[in-house]
C-alpha positions as CSV (number, residue, x, y, z in Angstrom):
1,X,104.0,73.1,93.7
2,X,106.0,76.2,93.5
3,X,102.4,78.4,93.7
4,X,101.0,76.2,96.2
5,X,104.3,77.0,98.0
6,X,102.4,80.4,99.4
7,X,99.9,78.1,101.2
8,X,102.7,76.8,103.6
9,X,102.2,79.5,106.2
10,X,98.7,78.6,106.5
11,X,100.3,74.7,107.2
12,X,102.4,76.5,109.7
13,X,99.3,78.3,111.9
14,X,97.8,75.3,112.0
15,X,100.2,73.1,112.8
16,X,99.1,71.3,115.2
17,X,95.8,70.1,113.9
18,X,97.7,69.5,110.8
19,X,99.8,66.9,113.1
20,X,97.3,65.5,114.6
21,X,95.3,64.3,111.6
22,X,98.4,62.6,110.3
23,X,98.8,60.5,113.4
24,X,94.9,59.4,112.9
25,X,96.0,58.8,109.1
26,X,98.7,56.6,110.6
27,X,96.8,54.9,113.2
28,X,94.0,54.4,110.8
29,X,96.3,52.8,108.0
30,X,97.9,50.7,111.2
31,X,94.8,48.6,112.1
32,X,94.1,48.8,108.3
33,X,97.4,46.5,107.8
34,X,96.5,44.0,110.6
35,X,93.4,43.0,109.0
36,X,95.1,40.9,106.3
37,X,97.6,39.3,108.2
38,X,94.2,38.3,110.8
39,X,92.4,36.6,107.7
40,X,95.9,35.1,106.3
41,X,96.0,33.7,109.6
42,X,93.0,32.5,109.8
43,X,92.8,30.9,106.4
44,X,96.2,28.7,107.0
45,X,94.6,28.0,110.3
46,X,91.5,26.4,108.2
47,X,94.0,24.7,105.5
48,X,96.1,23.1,108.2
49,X,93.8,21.4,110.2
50,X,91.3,20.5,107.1
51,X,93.1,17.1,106.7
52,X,92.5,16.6,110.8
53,X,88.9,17.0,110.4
54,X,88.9,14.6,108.0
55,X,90.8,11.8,110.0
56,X,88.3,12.5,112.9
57,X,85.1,11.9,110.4
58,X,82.8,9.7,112.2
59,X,84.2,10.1,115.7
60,X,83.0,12.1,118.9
61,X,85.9,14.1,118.6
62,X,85.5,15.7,115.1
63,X,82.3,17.5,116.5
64,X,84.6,19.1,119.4
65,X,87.5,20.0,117.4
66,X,85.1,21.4,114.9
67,X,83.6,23.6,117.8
68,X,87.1,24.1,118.6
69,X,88.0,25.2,115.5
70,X,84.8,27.3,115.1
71,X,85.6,29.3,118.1
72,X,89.0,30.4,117.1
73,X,87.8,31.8,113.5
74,X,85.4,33.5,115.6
75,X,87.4,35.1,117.4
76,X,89.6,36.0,114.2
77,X,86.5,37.4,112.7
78,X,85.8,39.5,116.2
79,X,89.3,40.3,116.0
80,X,89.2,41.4,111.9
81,X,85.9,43.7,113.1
82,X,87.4,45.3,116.0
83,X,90.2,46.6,113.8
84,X,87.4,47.9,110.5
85,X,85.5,49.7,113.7
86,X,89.2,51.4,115.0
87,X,90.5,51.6,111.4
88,X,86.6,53.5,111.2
89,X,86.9,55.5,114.0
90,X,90.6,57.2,113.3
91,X,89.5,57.8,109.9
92,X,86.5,59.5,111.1
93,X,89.1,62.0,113.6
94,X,91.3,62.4,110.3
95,X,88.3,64.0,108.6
96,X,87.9,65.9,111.7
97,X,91.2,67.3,111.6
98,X,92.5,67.7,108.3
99,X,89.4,68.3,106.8
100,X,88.3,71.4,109.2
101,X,91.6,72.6,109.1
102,X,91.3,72.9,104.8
103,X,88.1,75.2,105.9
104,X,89.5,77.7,108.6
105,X,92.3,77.9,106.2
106,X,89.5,78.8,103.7
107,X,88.6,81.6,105.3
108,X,91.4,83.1,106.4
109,X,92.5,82.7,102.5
110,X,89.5,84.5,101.6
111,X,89.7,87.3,104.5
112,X,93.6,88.0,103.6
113,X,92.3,88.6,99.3
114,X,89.3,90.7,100.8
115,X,91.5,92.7,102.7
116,X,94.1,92.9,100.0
117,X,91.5,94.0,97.5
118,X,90.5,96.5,99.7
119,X,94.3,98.0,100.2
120,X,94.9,98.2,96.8
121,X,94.9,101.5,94.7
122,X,92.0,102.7,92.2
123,X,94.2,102.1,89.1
124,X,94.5,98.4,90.3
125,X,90.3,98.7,89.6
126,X,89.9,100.4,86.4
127,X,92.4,97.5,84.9
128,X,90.6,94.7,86.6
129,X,87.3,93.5,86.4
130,X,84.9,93.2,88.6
131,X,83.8,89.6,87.4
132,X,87.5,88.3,87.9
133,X,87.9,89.7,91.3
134,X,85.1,87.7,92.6
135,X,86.4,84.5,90.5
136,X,89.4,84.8,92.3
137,X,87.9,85.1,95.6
138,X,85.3,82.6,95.2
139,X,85.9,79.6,92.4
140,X,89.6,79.7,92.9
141,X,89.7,79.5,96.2
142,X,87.2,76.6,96.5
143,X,89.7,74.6,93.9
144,X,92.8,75.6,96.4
145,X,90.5,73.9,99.2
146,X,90.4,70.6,97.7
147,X,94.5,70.7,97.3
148,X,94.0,71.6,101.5
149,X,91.9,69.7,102.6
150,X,91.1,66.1,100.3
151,X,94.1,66.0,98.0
152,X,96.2,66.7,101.4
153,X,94.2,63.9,103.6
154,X,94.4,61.3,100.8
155,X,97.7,62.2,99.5
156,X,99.6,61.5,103.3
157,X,96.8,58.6,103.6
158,X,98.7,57.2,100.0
159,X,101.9,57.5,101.1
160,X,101.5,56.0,104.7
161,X,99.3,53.2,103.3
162,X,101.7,52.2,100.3
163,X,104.7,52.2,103.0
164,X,102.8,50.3,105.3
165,X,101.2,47.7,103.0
166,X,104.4,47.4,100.8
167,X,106.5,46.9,103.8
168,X,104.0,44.0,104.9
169,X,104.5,42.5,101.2
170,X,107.9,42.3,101.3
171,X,108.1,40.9,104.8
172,X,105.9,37.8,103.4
173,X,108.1,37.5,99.9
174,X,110.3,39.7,98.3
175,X,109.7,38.0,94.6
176,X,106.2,38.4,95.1
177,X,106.2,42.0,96.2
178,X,108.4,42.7,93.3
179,X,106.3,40.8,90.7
180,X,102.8,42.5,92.3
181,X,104.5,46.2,91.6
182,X,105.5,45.9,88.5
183,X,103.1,48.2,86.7
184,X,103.3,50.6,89.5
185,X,106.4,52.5,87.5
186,X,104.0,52.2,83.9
187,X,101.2,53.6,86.3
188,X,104.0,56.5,87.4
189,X,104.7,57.6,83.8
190,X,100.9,58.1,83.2
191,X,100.3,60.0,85.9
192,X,103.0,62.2,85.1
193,X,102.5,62.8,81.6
194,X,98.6,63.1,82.0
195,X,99.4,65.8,84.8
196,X,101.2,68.3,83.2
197,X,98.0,68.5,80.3
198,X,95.9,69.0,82.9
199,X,97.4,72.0,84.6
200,X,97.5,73.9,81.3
201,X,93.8,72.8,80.6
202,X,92.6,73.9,84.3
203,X,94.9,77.2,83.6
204,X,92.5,78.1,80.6
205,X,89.1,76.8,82.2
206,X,89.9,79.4,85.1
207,X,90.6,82.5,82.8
208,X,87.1,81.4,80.7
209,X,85.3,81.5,83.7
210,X,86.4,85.0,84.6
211,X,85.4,86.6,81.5
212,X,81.8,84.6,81.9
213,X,81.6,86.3,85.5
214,X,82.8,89.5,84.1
215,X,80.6,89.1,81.3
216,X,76.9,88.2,83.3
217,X,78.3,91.1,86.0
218,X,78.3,93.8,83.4
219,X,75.2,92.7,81.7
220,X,73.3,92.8,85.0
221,X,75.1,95.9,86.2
222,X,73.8,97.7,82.8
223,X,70.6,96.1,82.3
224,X,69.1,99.3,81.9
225,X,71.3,100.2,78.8
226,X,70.6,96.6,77.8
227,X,67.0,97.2,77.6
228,X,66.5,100.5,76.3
229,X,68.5,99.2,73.4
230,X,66.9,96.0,72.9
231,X,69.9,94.0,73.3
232,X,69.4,91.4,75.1
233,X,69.2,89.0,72.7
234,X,72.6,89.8,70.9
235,X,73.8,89.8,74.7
236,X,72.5,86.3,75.2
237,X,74.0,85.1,72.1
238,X,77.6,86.7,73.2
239,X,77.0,85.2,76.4
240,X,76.4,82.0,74.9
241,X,79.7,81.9,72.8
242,X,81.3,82.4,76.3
243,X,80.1,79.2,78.0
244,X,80.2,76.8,74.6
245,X,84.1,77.8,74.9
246,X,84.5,77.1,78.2
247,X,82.0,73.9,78.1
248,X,84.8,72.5,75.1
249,X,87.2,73.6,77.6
250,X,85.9,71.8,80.7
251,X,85.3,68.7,78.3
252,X,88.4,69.1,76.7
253,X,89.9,68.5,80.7
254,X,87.4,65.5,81.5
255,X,88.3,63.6,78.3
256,X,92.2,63.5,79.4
257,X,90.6,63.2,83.3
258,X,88.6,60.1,82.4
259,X,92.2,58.0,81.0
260,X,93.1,57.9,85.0
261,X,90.3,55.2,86.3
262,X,90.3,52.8,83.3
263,X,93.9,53.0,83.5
264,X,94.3,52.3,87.0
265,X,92.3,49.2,87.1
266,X,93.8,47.5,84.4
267,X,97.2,48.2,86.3
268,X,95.5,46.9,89.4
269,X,94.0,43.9,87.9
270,X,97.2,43.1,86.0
271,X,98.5,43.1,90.1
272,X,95.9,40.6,91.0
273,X,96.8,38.3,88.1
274,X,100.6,38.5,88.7
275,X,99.9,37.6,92.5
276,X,97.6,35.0,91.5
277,X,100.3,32.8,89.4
278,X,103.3,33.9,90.8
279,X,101.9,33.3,94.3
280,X,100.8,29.6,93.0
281,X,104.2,28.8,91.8
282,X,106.0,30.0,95.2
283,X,103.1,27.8,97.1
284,X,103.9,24.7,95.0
285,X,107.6,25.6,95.8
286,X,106.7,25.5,99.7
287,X,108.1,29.4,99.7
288,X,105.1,30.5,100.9
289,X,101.4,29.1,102.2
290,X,97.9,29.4,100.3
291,X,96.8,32.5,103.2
292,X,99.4,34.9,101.9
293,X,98.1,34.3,98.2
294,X,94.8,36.0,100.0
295,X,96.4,38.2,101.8
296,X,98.5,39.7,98.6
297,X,95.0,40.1,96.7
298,X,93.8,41.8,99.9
299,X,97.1,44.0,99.9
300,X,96.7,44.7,96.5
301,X,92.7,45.5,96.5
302,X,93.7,47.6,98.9
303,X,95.8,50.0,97.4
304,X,93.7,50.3,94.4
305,X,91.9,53.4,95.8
306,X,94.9,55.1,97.0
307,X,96.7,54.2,93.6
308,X,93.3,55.1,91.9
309,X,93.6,58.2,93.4
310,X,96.6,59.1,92.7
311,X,95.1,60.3,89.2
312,X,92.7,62.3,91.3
313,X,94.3,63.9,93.4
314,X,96.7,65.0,90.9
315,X,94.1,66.8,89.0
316,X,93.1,68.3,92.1
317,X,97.0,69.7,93.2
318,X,97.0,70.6,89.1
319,X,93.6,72.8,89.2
320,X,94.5,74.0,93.2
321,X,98.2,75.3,90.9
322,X,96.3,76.9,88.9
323,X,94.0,78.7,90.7
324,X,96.7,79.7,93.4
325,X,99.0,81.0,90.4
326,X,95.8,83.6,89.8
327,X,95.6,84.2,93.2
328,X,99.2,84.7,93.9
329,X,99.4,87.5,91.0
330,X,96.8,89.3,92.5
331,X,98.6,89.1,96.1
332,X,101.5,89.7,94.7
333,X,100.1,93.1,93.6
334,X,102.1,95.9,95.5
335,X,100.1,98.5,97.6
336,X,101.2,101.4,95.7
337,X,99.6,103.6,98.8
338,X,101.7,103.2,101.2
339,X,100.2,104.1,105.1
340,X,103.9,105.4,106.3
341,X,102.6,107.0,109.8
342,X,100.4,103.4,110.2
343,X,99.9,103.3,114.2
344,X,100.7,107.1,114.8
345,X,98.3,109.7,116.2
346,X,97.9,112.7,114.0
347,X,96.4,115.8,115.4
348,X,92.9,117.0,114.0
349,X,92.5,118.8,110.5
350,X,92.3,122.3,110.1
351,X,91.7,122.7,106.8
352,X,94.5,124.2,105.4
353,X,95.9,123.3,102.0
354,X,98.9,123.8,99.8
355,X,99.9,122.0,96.6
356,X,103.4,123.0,95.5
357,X,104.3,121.8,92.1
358,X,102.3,118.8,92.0
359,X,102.6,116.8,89.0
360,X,100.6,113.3,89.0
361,X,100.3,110.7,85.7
362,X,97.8,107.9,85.6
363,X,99.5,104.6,86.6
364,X,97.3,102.6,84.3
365,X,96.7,105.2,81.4
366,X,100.0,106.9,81.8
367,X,97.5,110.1,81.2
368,X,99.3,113.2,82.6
369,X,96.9,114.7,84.9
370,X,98.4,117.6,86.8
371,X,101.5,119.6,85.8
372,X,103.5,121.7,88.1
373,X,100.0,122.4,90.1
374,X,100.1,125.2,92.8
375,X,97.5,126.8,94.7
376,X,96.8,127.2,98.1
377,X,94.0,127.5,100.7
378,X,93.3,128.5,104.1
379,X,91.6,127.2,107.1
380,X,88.0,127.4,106.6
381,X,88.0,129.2,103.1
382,X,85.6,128.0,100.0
383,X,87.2,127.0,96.8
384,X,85.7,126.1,93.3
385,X,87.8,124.4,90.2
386,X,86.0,124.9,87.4
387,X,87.6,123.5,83.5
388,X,86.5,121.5,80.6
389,X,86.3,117.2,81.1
390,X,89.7,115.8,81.2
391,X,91.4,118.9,82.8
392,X,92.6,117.3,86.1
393,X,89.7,118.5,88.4
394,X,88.8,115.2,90.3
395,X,92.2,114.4,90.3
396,X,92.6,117.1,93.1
397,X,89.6,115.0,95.1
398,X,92.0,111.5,94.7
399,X,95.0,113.1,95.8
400,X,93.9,115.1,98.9
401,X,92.3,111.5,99.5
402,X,95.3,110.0,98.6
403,X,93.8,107.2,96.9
404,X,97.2,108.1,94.5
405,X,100.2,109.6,95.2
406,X,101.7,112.4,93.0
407,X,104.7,111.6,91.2
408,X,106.7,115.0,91.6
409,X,105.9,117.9,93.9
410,X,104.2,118.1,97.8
411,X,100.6,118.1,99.4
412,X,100.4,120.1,102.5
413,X,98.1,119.7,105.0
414,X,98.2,122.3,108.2
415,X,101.8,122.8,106.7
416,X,102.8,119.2,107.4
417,X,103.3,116.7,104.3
418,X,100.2,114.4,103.5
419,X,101.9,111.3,103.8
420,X,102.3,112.6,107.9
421,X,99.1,111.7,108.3
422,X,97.8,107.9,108.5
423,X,95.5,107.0,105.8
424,X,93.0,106.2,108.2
425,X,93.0,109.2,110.1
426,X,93.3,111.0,107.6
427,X,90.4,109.7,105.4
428,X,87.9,109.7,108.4
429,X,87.9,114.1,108.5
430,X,87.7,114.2,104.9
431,X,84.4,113.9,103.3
432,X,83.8,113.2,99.8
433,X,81.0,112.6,97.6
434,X,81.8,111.7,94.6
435,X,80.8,112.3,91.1
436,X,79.8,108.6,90.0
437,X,77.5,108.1,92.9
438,X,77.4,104.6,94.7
439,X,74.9,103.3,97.0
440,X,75.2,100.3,99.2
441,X,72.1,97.9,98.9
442,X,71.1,98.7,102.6
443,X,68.5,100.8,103.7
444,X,68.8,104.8,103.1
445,X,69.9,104.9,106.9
446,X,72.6,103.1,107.0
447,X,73.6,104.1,103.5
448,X,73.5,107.5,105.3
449,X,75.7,106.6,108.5
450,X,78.2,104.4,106.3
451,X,81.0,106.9,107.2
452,X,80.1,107.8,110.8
453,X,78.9,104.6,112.0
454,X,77.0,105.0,115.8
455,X,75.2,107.7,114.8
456,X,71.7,108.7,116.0
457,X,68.6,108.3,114.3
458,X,68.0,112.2,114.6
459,X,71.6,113.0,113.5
460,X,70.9,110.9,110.1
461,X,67.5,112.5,109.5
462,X,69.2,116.3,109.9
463,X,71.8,115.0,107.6
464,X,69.4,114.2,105.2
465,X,67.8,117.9,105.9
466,X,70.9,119.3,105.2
467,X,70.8,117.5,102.1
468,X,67.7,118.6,101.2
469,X,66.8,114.8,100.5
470,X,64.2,114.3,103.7
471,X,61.4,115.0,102.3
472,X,61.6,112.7,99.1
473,X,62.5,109.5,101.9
474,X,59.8,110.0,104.2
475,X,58.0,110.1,101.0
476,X,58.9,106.5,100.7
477,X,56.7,103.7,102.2
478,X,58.8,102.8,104.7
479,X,61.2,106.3,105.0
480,X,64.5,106.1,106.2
481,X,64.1,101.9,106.5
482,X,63.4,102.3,103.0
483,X,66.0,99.2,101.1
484,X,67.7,101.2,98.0
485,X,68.9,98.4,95.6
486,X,71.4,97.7,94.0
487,X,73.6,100.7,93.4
488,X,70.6,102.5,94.8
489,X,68.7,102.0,91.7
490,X,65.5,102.5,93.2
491,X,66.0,106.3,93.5
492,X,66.4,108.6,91.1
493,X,69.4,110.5,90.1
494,X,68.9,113.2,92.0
495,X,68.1,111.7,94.8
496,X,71.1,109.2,94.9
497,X,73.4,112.2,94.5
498,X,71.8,114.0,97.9
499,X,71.7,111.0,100.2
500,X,75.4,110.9,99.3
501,X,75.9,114.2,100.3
502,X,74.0,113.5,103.4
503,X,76.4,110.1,104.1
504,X,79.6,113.3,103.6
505,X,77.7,115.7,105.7
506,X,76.7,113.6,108.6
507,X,80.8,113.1,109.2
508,X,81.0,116.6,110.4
509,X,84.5,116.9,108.1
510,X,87.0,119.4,108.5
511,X,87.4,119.3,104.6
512,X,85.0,119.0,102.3
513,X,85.0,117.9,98.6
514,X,82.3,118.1,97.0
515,X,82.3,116.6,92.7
516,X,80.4,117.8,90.8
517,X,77.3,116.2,93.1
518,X,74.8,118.5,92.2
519,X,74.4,118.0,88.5
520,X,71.1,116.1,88.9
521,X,69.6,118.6,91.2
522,X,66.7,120.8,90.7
523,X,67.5,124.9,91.1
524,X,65.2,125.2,94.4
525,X,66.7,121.9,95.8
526,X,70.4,123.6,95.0
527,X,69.1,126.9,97.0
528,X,68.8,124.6,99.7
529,X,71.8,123.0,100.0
530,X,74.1,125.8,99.1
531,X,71.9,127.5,101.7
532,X,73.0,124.7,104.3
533,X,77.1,125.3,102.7
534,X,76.7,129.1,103.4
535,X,75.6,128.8,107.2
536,X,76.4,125.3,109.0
537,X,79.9,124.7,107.2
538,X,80.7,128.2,107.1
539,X,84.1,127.1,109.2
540,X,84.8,124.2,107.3
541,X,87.4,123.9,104.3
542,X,85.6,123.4,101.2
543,X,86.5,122.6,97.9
544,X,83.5,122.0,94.9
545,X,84.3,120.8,91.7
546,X,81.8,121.5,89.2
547,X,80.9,122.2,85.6
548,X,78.7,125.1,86.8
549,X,78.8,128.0,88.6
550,X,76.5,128.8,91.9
551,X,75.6,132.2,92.2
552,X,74.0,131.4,95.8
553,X,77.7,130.4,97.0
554,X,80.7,132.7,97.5
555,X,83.9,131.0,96.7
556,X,87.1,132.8,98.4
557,X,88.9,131.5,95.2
558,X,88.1,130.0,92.0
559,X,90.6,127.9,90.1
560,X,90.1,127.3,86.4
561,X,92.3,124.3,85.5
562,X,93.2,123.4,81.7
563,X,95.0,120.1,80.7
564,X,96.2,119.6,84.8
565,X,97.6,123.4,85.1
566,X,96.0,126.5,86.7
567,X,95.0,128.7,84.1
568,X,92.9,130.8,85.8
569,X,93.0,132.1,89.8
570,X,91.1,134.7,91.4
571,X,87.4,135.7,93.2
572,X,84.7,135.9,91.4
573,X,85.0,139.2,90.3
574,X,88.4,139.1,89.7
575,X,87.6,136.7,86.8
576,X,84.5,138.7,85.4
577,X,86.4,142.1,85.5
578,X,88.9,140.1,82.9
579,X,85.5,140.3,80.8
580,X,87.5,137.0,78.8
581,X,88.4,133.4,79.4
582,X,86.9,130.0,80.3
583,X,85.2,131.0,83.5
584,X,83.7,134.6,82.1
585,X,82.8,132.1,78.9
586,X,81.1,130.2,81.3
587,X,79.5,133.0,83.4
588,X,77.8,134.9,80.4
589,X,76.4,131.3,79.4
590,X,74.9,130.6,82.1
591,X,73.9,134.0,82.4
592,X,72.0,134.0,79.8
593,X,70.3,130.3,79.9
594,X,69.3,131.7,83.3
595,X,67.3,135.4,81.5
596,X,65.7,132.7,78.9
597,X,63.6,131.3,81.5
């Protein structure tokens, strides 16, 4: 219970309902108990007054006193009804209670992992898989449901009906009661032992059926990959060594599941026997009468579901454990972002930026990034970073973003500290596009707008000009209503990359970071949107990471970065006058690709 333990806030909000649905247990359970004593009562009332019908055989008056006698078991019967339809009818209100409250607290379970997910930092990400996310949010939270809502509402039902019907027992005969319960303590034991296999069982079934969602995620996420390579047989097969494991381990769980039932009714019918002779002997004794022999069977029948489900709603708690110990090491997951100006107001970017000794590893790689990184940028002014694959570029885009924060060093933003800023705030007047492109599966407009939400229909469409994408959608059947897929995989590379740059442009940003996002673009379609970088964004703070150079677009500086330090700094003539290093390598390269066509 010690994981379940994080649920008890969720008890707490709903308190009241949580209440309430206990008194309808107890009220339920209440005209449950009466319903024996009614039919003990009415049995001793047939015994007694059996040898009085027999006197009266042959007379007037056995015909009226059987009438009489008729009338008042009628009424007991009436009576025994009345109670099944209120016993009925509070059961039906504990449903209503405890049963919707398992559901809101459903949700807000799920809201409160969305919303964590969605705090967390990008290394979190790239250790996790997708596939065990949604596990967690979906299949482990439906298992931590049942512990709120049916293992809760039969577990207080259990304890309120074993009181209550025990109590009755032993106000009719102690020996008896004592006698009846005797393999209640064997039944204990079982329980316990048979328990604590299934919590490690339900452990491992839970972790198999994350790497099968992580698995089938993957393989539909790169089913292009998986085709063009003819795998998807040897994917099915790998696939199919994933579920026989966890099919052994879900049977594995039922075999030790299926001792509980068999066990409990040969515990329960070992009861009835006990009642049976023991009961006999104290009737023969004149300790007690032939009714409460019925009425112990009908105690004893009915805590054979309750006891029964015992077993049940152990597994239940055992699995819920289980899931909420996954759960609670996600949650448990420290922000490593933290928002420290949350709730202030920051005024509006200028532009300016200044990195002063900025060193920055990798949380999850431990890969050293940026070293000692300085450089700064005005208002307004354009910027490239140009170095090999690993050198630390987009590592610049993450931090001005602060999706991490550096390790040593400070980020200057119009001369304040970064962390001045709230995240929010400070996110919404940056615009990014990124180099691995991602596309919502929503139409191109909204995928567009995504960023600056309440925007016009004209405002997306000169977006998309500025983009130099609007032609290719109204080439579409149904243009800008157009639905892109998945990941957008119904456009092409090129055209992915420039409605993303449309989503960045539409923001209106005061920065602007741009990573390598035109690697898939055409020379014309570059002239176009360089052309658009030149004019309408003249004034805003720019910074383009690329692996190429654009001789269309003049950079105020250009920063060369090797393994996370500044190796090079200067215009582009600066650099070319130097007539050596990576970016006059680079120049000359392209240079001459360029005079070959």
């Amino acid at each position: 219970m010690r994981e379940l333990a994080y649920l008890n806030k969720y008890f707490y909000k709903y308190r009241w309902r949580f209440l309430l649905g206990v008194l309808f247990v107890l009220a339920s359970n209440y005209f449950r108990v009466l319903q024996p004593q009614v039919i003990r009562y009415a049995l001793d009332l047939v015994i007694d007054n059996v040898y009085f019908y027999r006197l009266l055989e042959g007379s007037r008056l056995q015909a009226d006193f059987f009438g009489q006698l008729g009338k008042i078991l009628l009424f007991f019967g009436g009576l025994t009804l009345l109670f099944a339809l209120l016993m009925g009818l509070f059961m039906y209100f504990m449903r209503q209670t405890l049963i919707v409250m398992s559901r809101l607290i459903e949700r807000d379970l799920r809201q409160e992992i969305f919303q964590h997910y969605e705090r967390l930092h990008l290394a979190f990400y790239r250790k996790n898989n997708t596939g065990d996310l949604m596990a967690r949010l979906t299949e482990d939270v439906s298992k931590v449901r049942m512990y709120l809502g049916p293992a809760v509402m039969y577990g207080v039902n259990l304890v309120f009906l074993m009181v209550m019907v025990i109590g009755a027992m032993l106000s009719v005969s102690v020996e008896l009661t004592l006698y009846s319960l005797i393999p209640l303590p064997i039944l204990s034991f079982s329980i316990y032992y048979v328990t604590s296999i299934i919590n490690k069982k339900s452990e491992a079934i839970q972790g198999q059926l994350s790497t099968i969602n992580s698995l089938a995620q993957e393989v539909y996420s790169g089913i292009r990959v998986v085709k063009s390579y003819g795998r998807e047989e040897a994917m099915a097969d790998f696939f199919d060594e994933e579920i026989e494991d966890y099919k052994e381990k879900s049977l594995s769980l039922v075999r030790v599941e299926a001792m509980f039932r068999p066990l409990m009714i040969i515990l329960i019918g070992a009861s009835t026997i006990i009642s049976v002779l023991v009961g006999g002997m104290l009737v023969i004794d004149g300790k007690i009468s032939a009714g409460n022999i019925a009425e112990f069977i009908i105690y004893i029948n009915m805590l054979t579901w309750p006891v029964t489900s015992i077993g049940w709603v152990a597994s239940i708690v055992q699995r819920a454990a289980a899931s909420q110990k996954r759960i609670n090491e996600f949650l448990k997951t420290t922000v490593a972002v933290e928002d420290e100006a949350q709730g202030q107001t920051a005024p509006p970017l200028k532009g300016a930026i200044e990195f002063k000794d900025v060193s920055f590893r990798y949380p999850d790689t431990g890969i050293l990034a940026l070293k000692g990184l300085n450089f700064s940028l005005k208002a307004g002014e354009r910027m490239a970073i140009i170095g090999r694959t690993g050198s630390g570029k987009s590592t610049i885009a993450d931090l001005l973003l602060r999706m991490y924060d550096i390790d040593e060093g400070q980020i200057l933003v119009d001369g304040q500290s970064i962390r001045a800023y709230p995240l929010d705030q400070l996110r919404q007047q940056i615009a990014y596009v990124p180099q691995d492109v991602f596309l919502f599966s929503d139409t191109i407009s909204n995928n567009i707008a995504f960023g600056a939400p309440g925007k016009s229909q004209e405002e997306i469409e000169q977006a998309a000009r500025y983009a130099a994408v609007y032609e290719d959608i109204m080439s579409l059947d149904q243009g800008f209503a157009s639905q892109v897929g998945e990941r957008g995989v119904t456009l092409s590379g090129g055209q992915k990359q420039r409605v993303s740059l449309a989503r960045a442009l539409i923001k209106d940003p005061s920065l602007l970071l741009l990573d390598d996002c035109l690697s898939a673009v055409d020379t014309k379609t570059e002239a176009e949107i360089t052309q658009y970088l030149k004019t309408v964004c003249a004034d805003k703070t720019t910074i383009i990471i690329t692996h190429r150079l654009y001789a269309s677009l003049a950079f105020d500086k250009i920063m060369v970065l090797e393994e996370g330090q500044v190796v090079e700094m200067g215009s582009h003539e600066e650099l070319i006058a130097k007539k050596e290093g990576y970016y006059y390598e680079l120049y000359e390269k392209q240079r001459v690709e360029e005079l070959e066509k």
